[in-house]
N, C-alpha and C positions, 0 to 999 in steps of 0.2 A: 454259553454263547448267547447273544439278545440278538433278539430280532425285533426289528422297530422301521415300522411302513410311514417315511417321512411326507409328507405335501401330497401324498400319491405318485410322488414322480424319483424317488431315492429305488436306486435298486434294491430288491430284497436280497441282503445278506446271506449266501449257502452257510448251512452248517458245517464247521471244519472239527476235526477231530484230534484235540489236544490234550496234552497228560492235563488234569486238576491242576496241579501246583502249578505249573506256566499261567494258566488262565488266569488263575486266583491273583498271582503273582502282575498280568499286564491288567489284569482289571484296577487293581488297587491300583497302580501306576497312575494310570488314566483317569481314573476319580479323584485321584488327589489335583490334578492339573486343571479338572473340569470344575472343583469345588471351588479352587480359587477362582475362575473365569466367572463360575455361577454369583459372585459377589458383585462383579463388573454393571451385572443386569439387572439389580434392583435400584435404578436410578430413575429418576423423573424423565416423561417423555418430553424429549426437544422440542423446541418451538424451529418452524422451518418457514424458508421464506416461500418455497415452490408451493402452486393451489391446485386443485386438482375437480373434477365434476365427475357425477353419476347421476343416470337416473333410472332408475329399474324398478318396477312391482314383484315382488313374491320372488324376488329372485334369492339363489343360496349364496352363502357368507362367501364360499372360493371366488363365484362370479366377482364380487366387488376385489377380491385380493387381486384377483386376474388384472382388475379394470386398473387397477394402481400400479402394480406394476408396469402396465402400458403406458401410462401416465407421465410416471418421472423416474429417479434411481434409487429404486428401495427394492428389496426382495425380503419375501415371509419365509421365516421360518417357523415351521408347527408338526405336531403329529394327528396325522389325519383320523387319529381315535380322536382325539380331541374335541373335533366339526362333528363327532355324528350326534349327538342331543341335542343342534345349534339348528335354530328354522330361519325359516326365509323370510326375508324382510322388504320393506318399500320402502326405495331413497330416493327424493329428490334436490340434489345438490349443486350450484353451480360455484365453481372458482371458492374452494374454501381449503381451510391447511387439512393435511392430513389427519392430523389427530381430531378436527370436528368431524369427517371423516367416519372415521373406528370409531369415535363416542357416538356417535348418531347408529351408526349398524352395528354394533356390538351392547347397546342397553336391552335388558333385559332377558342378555345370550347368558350362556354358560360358561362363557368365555372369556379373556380380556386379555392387551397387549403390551408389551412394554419394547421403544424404540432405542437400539442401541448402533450409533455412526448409520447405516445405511439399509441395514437388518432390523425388520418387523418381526421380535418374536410373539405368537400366540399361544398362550397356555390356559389349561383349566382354572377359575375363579379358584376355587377349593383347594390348588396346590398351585405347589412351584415349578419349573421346570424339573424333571423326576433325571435323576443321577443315570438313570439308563439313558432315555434320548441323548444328554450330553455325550456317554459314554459311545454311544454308538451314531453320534454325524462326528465326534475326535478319530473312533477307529477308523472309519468311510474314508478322512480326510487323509490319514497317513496311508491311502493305495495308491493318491494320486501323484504324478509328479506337479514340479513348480513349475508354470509358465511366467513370464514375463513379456512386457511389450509395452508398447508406446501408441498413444490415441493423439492425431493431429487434426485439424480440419484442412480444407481446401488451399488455404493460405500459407500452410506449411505450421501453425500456431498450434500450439500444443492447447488441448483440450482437458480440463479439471470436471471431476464431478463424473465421468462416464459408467454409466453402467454397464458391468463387465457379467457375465451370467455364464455358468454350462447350462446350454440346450437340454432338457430331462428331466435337470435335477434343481436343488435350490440353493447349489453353490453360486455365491456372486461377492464383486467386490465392485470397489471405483476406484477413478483413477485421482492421482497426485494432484500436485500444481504445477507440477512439468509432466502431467499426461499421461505417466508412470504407471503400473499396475503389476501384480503379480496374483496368480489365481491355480489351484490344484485341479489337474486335468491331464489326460490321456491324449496322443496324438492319434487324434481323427476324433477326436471331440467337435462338437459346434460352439463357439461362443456363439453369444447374442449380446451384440453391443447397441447401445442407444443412449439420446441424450437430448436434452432438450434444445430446440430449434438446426438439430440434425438429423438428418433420416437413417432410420432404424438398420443395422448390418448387421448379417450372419458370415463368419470366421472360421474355415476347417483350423485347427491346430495341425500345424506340419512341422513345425519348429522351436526348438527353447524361446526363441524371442518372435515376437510379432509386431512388424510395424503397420499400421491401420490409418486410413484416411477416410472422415468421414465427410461424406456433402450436408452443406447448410442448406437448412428446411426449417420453415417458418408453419406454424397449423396459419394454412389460407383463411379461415376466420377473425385471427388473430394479427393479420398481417394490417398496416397502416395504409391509408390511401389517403388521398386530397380531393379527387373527385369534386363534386357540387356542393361542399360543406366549406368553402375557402381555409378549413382548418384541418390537420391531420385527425384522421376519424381510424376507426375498428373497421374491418372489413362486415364486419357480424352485423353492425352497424349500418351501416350508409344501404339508401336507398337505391342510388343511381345505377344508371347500365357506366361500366367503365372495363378498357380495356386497358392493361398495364403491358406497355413493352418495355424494357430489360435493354442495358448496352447490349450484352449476351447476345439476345435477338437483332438488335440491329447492326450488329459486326458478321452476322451470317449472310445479311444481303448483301447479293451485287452493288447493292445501290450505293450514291453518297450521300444524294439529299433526303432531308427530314419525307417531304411531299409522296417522293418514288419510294422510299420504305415499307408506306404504309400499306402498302398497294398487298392484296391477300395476304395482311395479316391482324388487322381488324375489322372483325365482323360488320358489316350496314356501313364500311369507309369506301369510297372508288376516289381514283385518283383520275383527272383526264390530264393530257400531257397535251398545252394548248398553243406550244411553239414550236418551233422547225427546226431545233436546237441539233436533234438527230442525236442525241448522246441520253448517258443514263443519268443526267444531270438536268435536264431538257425541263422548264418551267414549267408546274402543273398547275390546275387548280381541283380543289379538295372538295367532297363531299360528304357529310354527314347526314344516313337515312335521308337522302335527295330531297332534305330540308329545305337548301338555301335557294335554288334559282328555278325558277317557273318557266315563261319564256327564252327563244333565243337571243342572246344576247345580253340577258339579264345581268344590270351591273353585281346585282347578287351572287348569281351563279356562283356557286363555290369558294364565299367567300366564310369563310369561319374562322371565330376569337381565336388568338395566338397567344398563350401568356408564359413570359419566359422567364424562368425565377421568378412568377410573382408580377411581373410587368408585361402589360399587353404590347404587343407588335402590330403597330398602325399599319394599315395594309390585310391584315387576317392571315389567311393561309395563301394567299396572293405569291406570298413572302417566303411561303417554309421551304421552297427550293436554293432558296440565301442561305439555310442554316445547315453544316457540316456534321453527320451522325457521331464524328471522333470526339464531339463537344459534351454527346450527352447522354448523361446518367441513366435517364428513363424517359419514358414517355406514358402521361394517363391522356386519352381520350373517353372524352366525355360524353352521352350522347342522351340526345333528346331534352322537350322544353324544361322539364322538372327539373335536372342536372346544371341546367343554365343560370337557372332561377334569380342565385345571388352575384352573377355575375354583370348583369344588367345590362341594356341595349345595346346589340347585336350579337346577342348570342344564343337567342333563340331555338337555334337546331342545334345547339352543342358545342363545347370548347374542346380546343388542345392544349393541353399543359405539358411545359417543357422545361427539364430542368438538369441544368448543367452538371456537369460532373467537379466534388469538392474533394478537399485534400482529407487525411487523417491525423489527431495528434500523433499516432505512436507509429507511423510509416512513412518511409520515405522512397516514393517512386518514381519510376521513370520509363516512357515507355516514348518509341522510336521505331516509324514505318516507313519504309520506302517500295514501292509498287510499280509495275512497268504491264503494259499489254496491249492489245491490238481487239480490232474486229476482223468477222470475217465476213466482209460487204458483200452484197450481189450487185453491188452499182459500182464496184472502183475494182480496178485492176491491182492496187497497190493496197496494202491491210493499212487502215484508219490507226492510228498509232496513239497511246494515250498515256501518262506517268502520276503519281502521287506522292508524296510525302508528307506525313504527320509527326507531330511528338506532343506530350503530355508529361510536365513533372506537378507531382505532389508533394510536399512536405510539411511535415510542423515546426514549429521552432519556438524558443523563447518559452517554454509550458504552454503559453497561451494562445499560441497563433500557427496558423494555418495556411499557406498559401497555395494555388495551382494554377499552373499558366498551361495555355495548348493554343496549336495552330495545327492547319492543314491549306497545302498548295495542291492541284490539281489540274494539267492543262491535259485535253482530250480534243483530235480531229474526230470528225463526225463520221455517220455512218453512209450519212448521203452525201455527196461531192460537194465541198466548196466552202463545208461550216469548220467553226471554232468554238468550243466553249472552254472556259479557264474562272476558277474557282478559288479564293483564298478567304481563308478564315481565321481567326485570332477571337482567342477569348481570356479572363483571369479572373480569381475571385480570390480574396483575402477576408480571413474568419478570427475576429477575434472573441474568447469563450471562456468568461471566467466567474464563481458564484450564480446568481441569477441572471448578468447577461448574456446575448449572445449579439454579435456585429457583422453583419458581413457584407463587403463592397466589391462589386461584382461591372464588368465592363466586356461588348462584345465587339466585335465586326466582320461582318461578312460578307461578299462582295462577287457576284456571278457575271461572268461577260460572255454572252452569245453571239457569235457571228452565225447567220443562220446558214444550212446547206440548201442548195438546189435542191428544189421538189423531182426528183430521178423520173419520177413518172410521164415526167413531158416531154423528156428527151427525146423519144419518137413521136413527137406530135408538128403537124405542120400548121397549123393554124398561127398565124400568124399573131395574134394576141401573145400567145405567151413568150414569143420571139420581142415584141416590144418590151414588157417588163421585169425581162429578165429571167423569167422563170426555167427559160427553155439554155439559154446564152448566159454564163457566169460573168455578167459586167456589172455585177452590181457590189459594193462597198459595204451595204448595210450591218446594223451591229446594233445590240440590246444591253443593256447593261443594268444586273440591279445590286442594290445593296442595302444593308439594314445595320444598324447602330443600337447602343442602348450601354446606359449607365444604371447601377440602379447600389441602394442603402437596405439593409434589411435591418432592423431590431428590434431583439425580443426582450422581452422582460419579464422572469416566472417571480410574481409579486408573492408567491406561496405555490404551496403543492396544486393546488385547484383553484389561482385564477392568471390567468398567463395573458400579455399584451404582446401587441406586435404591428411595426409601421413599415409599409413598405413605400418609398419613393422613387421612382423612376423616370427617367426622360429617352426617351426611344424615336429611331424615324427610320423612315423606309424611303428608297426614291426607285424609280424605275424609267430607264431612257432610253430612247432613241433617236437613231440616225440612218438619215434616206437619204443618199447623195445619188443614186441611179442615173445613168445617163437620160431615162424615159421615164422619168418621176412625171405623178400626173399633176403636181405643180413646178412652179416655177423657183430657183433655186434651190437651194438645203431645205430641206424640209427635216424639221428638229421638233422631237417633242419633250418634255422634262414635266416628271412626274413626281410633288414630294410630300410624304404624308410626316407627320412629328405631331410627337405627344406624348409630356409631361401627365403623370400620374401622381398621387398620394393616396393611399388605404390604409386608414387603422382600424383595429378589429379586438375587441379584447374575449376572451375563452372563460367560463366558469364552469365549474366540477364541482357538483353535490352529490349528497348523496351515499348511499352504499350499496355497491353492485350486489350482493348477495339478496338485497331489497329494490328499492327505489334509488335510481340515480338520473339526473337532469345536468344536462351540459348546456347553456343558454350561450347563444354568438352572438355580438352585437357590432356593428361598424358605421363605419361611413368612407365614401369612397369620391373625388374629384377628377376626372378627368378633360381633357380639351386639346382635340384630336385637330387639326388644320392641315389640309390638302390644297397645292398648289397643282394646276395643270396648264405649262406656259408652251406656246406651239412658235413657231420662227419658219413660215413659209412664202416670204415675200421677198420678191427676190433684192430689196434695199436689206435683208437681214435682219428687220425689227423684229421683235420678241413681243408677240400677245397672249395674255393671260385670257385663258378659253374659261379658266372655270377657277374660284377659288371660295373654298366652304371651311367653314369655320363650326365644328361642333362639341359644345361645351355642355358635361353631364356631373351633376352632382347627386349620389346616390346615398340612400341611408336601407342598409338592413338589417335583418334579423334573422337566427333560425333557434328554435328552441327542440331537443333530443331527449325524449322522455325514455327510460328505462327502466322495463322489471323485471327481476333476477337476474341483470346481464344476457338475458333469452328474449324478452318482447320490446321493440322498440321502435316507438310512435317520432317523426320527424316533421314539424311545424316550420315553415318558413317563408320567407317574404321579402322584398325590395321596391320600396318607392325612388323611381328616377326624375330630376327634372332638368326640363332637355327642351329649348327652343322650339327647335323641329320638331317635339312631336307636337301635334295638333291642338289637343288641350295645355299643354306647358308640362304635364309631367305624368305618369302611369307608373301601375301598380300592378307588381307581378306578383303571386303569390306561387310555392308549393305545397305539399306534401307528402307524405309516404308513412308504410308500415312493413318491418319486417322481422321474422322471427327466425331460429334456426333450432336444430334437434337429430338427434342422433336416431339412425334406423339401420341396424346391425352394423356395420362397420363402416359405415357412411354417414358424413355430416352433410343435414338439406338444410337450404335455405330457399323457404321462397318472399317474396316480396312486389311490392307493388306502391309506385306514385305518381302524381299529378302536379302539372307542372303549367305555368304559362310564361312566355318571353315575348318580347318588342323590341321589332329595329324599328331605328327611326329615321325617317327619310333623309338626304345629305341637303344641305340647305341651297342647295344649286337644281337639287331636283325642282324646287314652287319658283325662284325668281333667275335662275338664268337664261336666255336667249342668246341665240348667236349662231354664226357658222361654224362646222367643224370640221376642219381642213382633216381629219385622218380619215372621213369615209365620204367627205363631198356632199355631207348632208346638214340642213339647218336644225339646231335644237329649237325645243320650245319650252316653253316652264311650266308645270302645275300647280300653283297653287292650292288647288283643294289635294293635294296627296294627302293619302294620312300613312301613318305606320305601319309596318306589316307584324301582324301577332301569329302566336301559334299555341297552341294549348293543346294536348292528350294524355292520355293514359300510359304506363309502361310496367308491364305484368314481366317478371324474372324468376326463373328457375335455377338456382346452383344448386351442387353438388359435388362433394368431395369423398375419397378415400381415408379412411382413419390413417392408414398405412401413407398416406401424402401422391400415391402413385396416377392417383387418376381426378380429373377433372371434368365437368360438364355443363355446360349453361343453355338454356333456351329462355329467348327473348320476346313476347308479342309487344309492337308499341302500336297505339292509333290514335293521331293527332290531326288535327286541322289548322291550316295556314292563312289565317283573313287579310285580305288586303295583300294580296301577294304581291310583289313589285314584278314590273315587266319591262318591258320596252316597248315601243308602240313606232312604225313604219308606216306611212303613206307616202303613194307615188305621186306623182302628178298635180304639188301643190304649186300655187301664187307663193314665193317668200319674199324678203326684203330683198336676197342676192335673185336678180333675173338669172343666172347660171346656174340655178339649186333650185329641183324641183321634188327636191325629196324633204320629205321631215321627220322628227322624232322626239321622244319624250317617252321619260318616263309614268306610266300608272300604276294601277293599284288594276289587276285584271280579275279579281275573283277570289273566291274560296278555292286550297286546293288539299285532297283529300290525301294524307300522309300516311301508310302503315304497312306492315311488313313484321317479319319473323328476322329471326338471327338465332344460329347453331353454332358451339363450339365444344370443343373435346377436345386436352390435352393426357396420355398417357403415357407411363413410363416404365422400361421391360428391362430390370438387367441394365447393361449397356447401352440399348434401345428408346427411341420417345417415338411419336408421333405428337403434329397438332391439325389438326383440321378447323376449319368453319365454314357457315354455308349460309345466306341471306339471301331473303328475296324483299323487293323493295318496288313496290305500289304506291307510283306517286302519279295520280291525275288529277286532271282542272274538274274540280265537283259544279262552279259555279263560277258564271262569268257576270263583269259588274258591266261588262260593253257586250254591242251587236259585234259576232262573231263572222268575217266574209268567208265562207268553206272553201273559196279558191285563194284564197290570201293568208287567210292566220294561220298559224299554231301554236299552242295546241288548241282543239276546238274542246267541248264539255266533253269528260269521256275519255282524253285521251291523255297520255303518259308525257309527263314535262320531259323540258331538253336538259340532256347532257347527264341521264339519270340509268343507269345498268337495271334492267331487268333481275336477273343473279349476281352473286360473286361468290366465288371458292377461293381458298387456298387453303395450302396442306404444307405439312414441312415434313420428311422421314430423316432421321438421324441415327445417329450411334459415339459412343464418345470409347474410347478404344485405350486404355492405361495400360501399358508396357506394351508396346506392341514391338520393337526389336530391342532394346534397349531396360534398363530397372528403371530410368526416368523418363524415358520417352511419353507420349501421348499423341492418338491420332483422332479428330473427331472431322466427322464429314456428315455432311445434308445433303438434301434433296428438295426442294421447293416447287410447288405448283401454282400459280395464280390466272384468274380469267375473270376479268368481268363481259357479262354478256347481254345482247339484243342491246343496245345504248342508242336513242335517239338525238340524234345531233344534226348539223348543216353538213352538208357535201363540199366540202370546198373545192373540189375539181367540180359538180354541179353547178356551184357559182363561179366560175370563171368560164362557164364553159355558157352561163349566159353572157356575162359582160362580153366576150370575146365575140358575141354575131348579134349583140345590140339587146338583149332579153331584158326583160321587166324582172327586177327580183323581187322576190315576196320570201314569206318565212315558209309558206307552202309546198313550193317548187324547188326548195332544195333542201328538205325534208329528206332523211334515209333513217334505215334503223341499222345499224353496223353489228355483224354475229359478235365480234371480237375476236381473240388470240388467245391458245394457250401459251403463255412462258413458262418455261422449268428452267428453274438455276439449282446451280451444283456450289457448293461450298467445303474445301478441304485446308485443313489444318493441322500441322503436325509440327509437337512441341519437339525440338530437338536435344532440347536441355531444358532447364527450369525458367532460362533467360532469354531465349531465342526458338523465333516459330517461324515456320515456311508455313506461307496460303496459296492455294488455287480457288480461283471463283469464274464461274461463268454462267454468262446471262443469255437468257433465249436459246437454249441448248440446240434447238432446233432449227432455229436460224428461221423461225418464224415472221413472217412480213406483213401477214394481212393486215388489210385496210383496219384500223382503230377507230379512236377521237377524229371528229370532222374529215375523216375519208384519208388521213394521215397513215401512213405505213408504221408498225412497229420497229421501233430498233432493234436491229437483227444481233445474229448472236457477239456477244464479246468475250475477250478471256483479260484477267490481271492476276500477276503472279508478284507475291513482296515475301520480307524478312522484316521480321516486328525483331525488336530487343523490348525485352520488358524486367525492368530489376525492383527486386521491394527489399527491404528492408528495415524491419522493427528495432526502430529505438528507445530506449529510456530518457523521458522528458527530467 
């Protein structure tokens, strides 16, 4: 009988007691079977495509076998007599094939390997594998039964290559090309299944056959972003603070719009909701680290770069309430000067990149929602009623092409008496892909129409002011309407493996309108405003790749970029019905950049970059933004850190109606005036970043310090009591430049994952005050004075999501997955608007001072359920403000109270052969 102690993890064989002749008899058996296998093994070791990294001091030879096995789908086969004359070695390796690998930790051992299909065997230098070993893992194998089964992914696609292992020991196999496997094993055995860019499963054996689904998992280092590089970069790589949201994520919120989305679920973003919409659709404007807006009323105020497939949205984030979450793919938010860098005038405090959702060659989909539900108002006697419907088909056709069309309709009564908001969107993109190019023509429209509700709050109020404008008395007609367009050309061209071109063309416009018919309008006639921003784009940008990762590698961007943005703002308040053009600017930027990505070993990597713009409006004719960063990553026990740290500056540049317009402005009763000496507003700081990951993919972590400075911040500027050309208008305004204002703040986040279980949390705090004023400040008049906290900027923000995703829960195909969501942002300094009406209404002087509040905020919790009923059809429940939360928000505005919507999705796919 042999007894042979395999890997250290082979049970040791008891001694059984049999006649000589039988033994003699199955040994010889067994040796003749294993002599011929033993032939099989003296082959050249494969060259394979999969790479793999280590890096360890004095560590022992199993450590590194360990490390590879975790790696990709290989298991060792050895006898652990073999490792004990073998010493400890130091390797430092990144992304190299296995066998550099073995030949780097295995010279100068006692030992050496030969690879046969997916089995690393290790034997002594001085022999061959010895007739016993074989002899005794052939007996080992005939105790076990045969399993079989099947490895799919998420998609239902059958998965090749899978590492199949029993837990213990060093039996392992892989699977087929239809996913296929079969492996010797006892029921209540563990497999251990794994595979690359799936996260790792453990498998009781219950059954002759096993069917297995494994989730897609990408190593977070590894994964591709766009962020502040205009080019897909390594996450390992890029410098910036970026948060990537997921359709996934954005089909869990109540929400529809892009704007309301984002609201507690990227770190250092507040969203304020700055109309009376009363619905979860209700127009916001966006903030990034309370970059954009200084002053009350700043046309800045939360205005941030929008780029959609690659083409900016005139208007900013003004706009992202237009855009339907059914449309899109992901969302990267960008944040901070350095992140901005190549994207050039006005993007200073950070972009949003938005990118539609595209079809696949080899699937053909279709998916189809329809949605129904109510509020439950504390102001209406009857529940606020609201419906949806979406669809989305993908296909490919022809081998080469690709197409996907989607829309969503939307009409919702509001939550406060008297409004309407109603939503329709339409988008499609056609991709054609073939050799080195690639094409794709892309077309959107989206289109929001608000009738606003009665402010509920004045309903018990007697003062007679608000009984004249309606406020208090539903006679009024009024209604908003915005919308947003865009065509755009993408093409690429990979001229070789490492130098790749690419043009993007687009023409985009955004418009935003209104109408005031009131019986007690405070002029005369229709009072009509029409707002329209357009602008035509071109960016080319070509990519180069030197280099070798395992050494030195250099990725150089180069481009040039055109734009010329034009805003129309036309007002119609005379009672003959003429149309006057209030304001119309014209701004035209042509940009040239750079960034060059120095790398060594794939671990250290230094990023250089830069953009000259020239641009009318800014002051000297054109400015120079520079970045850069450095960061590196490294393994510390079962965690990958990354920390990193860059520098960054961005310029907006004044609207050319800020230095040479004048005029009246029929929407507030007030005269403009023009500045002249404006100059640009710049921002420049620091941004120090913390990640952290699980080897195991389970867990995540980031901490954020940034500290930046704002020169030249744009404001708005208010005095009472002037002389103007209109004797009726004794108010003026204009935009300045009010000061330095001091930027910086933290940002936490953590995503983990348990079982069936996640959690995501984040938590910011955001320090934005006036450091320095360029004017005499009046203490009973301005805000902010030096010292204190700009407008429309949250003190904190939290959210938190708890979930669970639930596989068979009555059903062998069912699925049940449900959330939990938390959001607040809190202390937010803003205008009162019952404050200010409550001056107009008994004759008050307004100032920025006296209607000054700082609002605690609201917690919302939303609940999100889904349950697949089949592989084709899903029932949701969602609801928003669980708690039927009210309090005062943004500008002294009530939250919108709880809602519920319940639908039936169809969703069909289908993989074809092109």
């Amino acid at each position: 009988m042999i007894l042979t102690k395999l890997n250290q993890r082979i049970l040791v064989q008891k001694k059984k007691k049999r006649s000589k002749r039988l033994n003699k008899l199955l040994l010889s058996m067994k040796l003749i079977i294993l002599m011929v296998f033993a032939t099989t093994l003296q082959v050249s070791a494969e060259t394979f495509a999969q790479t793999i990294s280590f890096t360890g001091k004095k560590v022992s030879i199993e450590t590194i076998f360990e490390s590879v096995e975790r790696q990709c789908n290989y298991v060792f086969f050895y006898n652990a007599e073999s490792l004990k004359n073998s010493s400890p070695v130091s390797v430092n390796l990144k992304n190299v094939s296995i066998e550099t690998l073995l030949q780097e930790s295995l010279k100068n051992q006692p030992i050496r390997y030969y690879i046969k299909d997916h089995t690393i065997f290790i034997v002594r230098k001085e022999a061959t594998v010895s007739a016993e070993e074989r002899a005794a893992v052939f007996f080992q194998s005939q105790q076990k039964s045969t399993i079989e089964g099947n490895v799919k992914g998420e998609d239902g696609k059958a998965i090749k290559d899978v590492s199949i292992k029993v837990k213990g020991t060093n039996r392992g196999t892989v699977t087929d090309m239809n996913g296929n496997f079969s492996i010797k094993a006892e029921k209540g055995d563990v497999l251990l299944i794994s595979s690359l860019n799936y996260r790792s499963k453990e498998v009781i054996v219950g059954n002759d056959f096993l069917s297995i689904r494994l989730e897609s998992y990408v190593n977070p280092l590894e994964a591709v972003v766009i962020g502040g590089n205009l080019t897909a970069t390594k996450r390992k790589a890029d410098v910036s603070s970026i948060t990537t949201l997921t359709a996934e994520q954005l089909q869990r919120s109540p929400y529809q719009s892009v704007d309301q989305v984002l609201t507690g679920l990227v770190p250092g973003v507040s969203v304020v909701r700055s109309s009376e919409g009363g619905t979860y659709s209700s127009q916001g404007s966006v903030q990034i680290r309370g970059a954009a807006g200084v002053g009350m009323g700043s046309l800045y105020s939360g205005k941030i770069a929008v780029y959609v497939d690659g083409v900016e949205m005139p208007g900013g984030s003004y706009f992202l309430s237009t855009l339907d979450k059914n449309i899109v793919d992901r969302i990267e938010v960008v944040k901070g000067p350095s992140a901005a860098t190549l994207y050039g005038s006005g993007s200073n405090g950070g972009v949003i990149l938005v990118y539609t959702k595209k079809g696949k060659k080899d699937l053909m989909s279709i998916d189809a929602g329809v949605y129904a539900g109510w509020y439950d108002s504390k102001w209406q006697d009857k529940k606020p009623f609201r419906h949806m419907e979406n669809f989305n088909i993908k296909q490919g056709f022809a081998k080469d092409f690709v197409y996907n069309i989607g829309g969503s309709h939307e009409s919702a009564q509001t939550y406060q008496p008297g409004g309407l908001n109603r939503t329709d969107n339409l988008f499609g993109n056609l991709t054609y892909s073939k050799g080195k190019f690639d094409v794709t023509l892309g077309g959107r429209y989206n289109n929001t129409y608000i009738e606003p509700s009665r402010n509920a709050r004045y309903d018990t109020s007697n003062v007679a002011y608000f009984n004249k404008v309606g406020r208090k008395l539903l006679d009024t007609i009024n209604y908003y309407e915005q919308a947003s367009k865009s065509a755009s050309l993408n093409l690429g061209y990979k001229a070789s493996d490492f130098w790749k071109h690419n043009l993007v063309m687009g023409y985009s416009s955004a418009s935003y309108k209104s109408r005031n018919r009131e019986k007690y309008a405070f002029t005369p006639g229709n009072s009509v405003s029409d707002n329209l921003y357009t602008e035509p784009t071109i960016r080319y940008f070509n990519a180069l790749e030197l280099g070798n990762k395992e050494a030195f590698s250099v990725n150089l961007l180069t481009g040039v970029e055109y734009k010329k943005q034009v805003y129309k703002n036309m007002f119609n308040y005379q009672p003959s019905g003429k149309a006057t053009v209030y304001a119309d600017d014209v701004q035209e930027t042509t940009g040239l950049f750079g960034q060059l990505l120095l790398g060594f070993k794939d671990r250290y990597f230094l990023t250089l970059g830069a953009r000259e713009d020239w641009d009318k409006n800014i002051g000297s004719g054109h400015v120079f933004s520079p970045r850069l960063g450095f960061t590196t990553n490294f393994t510390l026990n079962d965690f990958m850190v990354k920390p990193r740290v860059s520098w960054g500056k961005g310029t907006t540049a004044p609207l050319a109606d800020y230095r040479h317009f004048a005029g009246p402005n029929p929407s507030n009763g007030s005269y403009r005036i023009d500045n002249p000496d404006i100059k640009s507003q710049e921002q420049a700081g620091w941004d120090y970043g913390l990640e952290v990951y699980s080897n195991s993919g389970n867990l995540k972590f980031e901490a954020v310090y940034y500290n930046n400075i704002i020169s030249n911040a744009f404001s708005n500027e208010f005095k009472n009591g002037v002389v103007t050309p209109d004797p009726n208008v004794t108010t003026t305004w204009k935009v300045i430049n009010i000061g330095k204002v001091a930027n910086s703040g933290w940002e936490f986040s953590a995503d983990y994952k348990w079982n069936i279980f996640y959690i995501n949390a984040n938590y910011s705090i955001i320090n934005s005050t006036l450091k320095e004023s360029q004017k005499t400040l009046d203490p009973n008049y301005d805000y902010p004075l030096v010292g204190e906290r700009t407008f429309n900027n949250p003190k904190s923000i939290v959210g938190a999501e708890l979930g669970a995703n639930l596989p068979k829960l009555f059903r062998a195909r069912d699925r049940f997955v449900v959330s939990v969501n938390l959001s607040r942002q809190s202390d937010i300094v803003g205008s009162d608007e019952y404050k200010s009406n409550m001056i107009f209404a008994f004759g008050g002087k307004y100032s920025p001072r006296n209607t000054m509040t700082v609002f605690p905020g609201a917690n919302i919790y939303n609940i999100n359920l889904a349950y697949s009923i089949t592989s084709v059809l899903e029932f949701s429940a969602q609801c928003r403000n669980l708690t039927n939360n009210i309090d005062p928000m943004h500008f002294g505005r009530t939250s919108v109270g709880r809602g519920w919507l319940f639908g039936l999705k169809y969703n069909f796919n289908n993989f074809v052969k092109q």
